[in-house]
Every structure is written in structure tokens, then in C-alpha cells.
C-alpha positions in Angstrom: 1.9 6.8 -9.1 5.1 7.8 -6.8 7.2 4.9 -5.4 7.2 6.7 -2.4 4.6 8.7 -0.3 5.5 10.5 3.0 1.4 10.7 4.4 1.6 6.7 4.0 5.1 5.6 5.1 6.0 8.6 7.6 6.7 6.6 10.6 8.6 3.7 8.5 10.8 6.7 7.4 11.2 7.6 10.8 12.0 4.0 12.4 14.5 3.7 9.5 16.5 6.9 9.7 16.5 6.1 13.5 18.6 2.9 13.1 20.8 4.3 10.0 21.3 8.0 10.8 23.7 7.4 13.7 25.5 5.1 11.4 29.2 6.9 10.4 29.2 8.4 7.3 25.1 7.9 6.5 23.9 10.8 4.1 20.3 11.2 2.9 18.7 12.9 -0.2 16.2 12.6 -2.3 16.2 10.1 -5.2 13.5 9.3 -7.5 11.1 10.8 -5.6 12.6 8.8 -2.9 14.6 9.3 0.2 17.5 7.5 -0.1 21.0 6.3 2.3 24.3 6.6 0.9 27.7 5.8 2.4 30.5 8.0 0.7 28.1 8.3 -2.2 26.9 5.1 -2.9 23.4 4.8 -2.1 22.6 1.3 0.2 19.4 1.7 0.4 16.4 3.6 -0.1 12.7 3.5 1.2 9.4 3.3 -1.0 6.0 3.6 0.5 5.3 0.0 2.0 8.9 -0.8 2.4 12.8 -0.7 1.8 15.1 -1.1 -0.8 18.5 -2.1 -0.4 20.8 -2.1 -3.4 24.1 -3.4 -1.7 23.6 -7.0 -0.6 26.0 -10.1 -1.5 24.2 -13.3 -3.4 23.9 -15.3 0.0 22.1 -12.9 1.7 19.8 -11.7 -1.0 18.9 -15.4 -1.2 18.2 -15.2 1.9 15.7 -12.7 1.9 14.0 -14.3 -1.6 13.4 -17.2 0.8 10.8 -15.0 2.6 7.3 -13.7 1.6 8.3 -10.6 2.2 11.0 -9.8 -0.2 11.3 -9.5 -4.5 13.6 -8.1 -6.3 12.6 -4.4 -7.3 10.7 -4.1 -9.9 11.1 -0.2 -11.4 9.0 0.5 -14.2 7.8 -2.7 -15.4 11.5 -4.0 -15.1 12.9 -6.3 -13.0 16.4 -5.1 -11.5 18.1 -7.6 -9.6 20.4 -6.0 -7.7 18.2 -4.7 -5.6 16.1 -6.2 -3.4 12.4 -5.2 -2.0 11.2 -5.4 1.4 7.8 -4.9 1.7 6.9 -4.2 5.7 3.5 -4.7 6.8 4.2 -3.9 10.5 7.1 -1.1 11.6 8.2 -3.5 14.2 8.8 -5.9 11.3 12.2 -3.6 10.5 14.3 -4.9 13.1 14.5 -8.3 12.1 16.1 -6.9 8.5 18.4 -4.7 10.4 21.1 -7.3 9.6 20.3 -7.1 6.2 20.3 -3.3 6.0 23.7 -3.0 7.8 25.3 -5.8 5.4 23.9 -3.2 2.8 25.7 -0.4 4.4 28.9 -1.9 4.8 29.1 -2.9 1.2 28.7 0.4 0.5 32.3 1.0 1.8 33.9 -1.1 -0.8 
């Protein structure tokens, strides 16, 4: 089963790459079957039907985000990676309360 579907997370795709495409420097391609967000290469996040993944985020605020139902750590292939944190959105208007979170991702990116 695909991590990602376009017929299911179409307008999530389109509500994310609203906020991150007019970011500076923001590419997109496809990853894993995935479209992903990179910053001078390094990917910050990607998105996977049901939700978003970001891969850049410092301890405090992944803790953060552990503290709510909402988020895991990603989980690829029966394996836990914990670098990468999993945002599962229920609602699209859900995303811009994580917007913090997704732009801490992108500026890390930089470094």
C-alpha cells in the first residue's frame, strides 16, 4: 500500500504547498512515492495520505508535538525512525495550527 495517495489527500497537498511554496528556496519532487519539500536539498518535510511528515524538528519541539494525539514518530516499514515525526490530519483546517512546526522544519533545513 502507497504512503501516499493523490485521490485521498489532494486538497491536504494543496493547502500545504499553499503555505510552503512561497517560502524562499522551497523545491518539490517526488520521494518514495511521496511529494516531498526541500530547502537547498534537504528535504523538511514530506506529505503521506492522512498527513505530514517533517524530518527537521529540534528535541523540544518534537516533544511538543508527541504531547498531542495527533503526532508519532514515522513509522516506515515496520520501523520506527525517530527523526521524523508524523502528523496525522483529520481536518485541512487542522494544518494551520502546525504551521509553526512546519516552518521550524524548514528553517532547520538551512543549517
Amino acid at each position: 500500500m502507497p504512503y501516499y495517495s493523490e485521490s485521498e489527500s489532494k486538497e491536504l497537498r494543496e493547502k500545504f504547498e499553499e503555505i510552503v511554496l512561497s517560502w524562499p528556496d522551497v523545491t518539490k519532487k517526488m520521494m518514495f512515492g511521496s511529494p516531498s519539500y526541500a530547502r537547498g536539498g534537504t528535504i523538511f518535510a514530506m506529505l503521506v495520505s492522512g498527513g505530514i511528515i517533517l524530518t527537521r524538528l529540534d528535541e523540544d519541539r518534537k516533544a511538543a508535538l508527541l504531547n498531542e494525539t495527533d503526532a508519532e514518530y514515522f513509522v516506515g516499514h515496520g520501523r520506527v525512525i525517530k527523526k521524523w515525526i508524523h502528523i496525522r490530519i483529520k481536518d485541512i483546517s487542522d494544518v494551520d495550527r502546525y504551521i509553526p512546526f512546519i516552518e521550524a522544519s524548514y528553517r532547520s533545513a538551512e543549517e
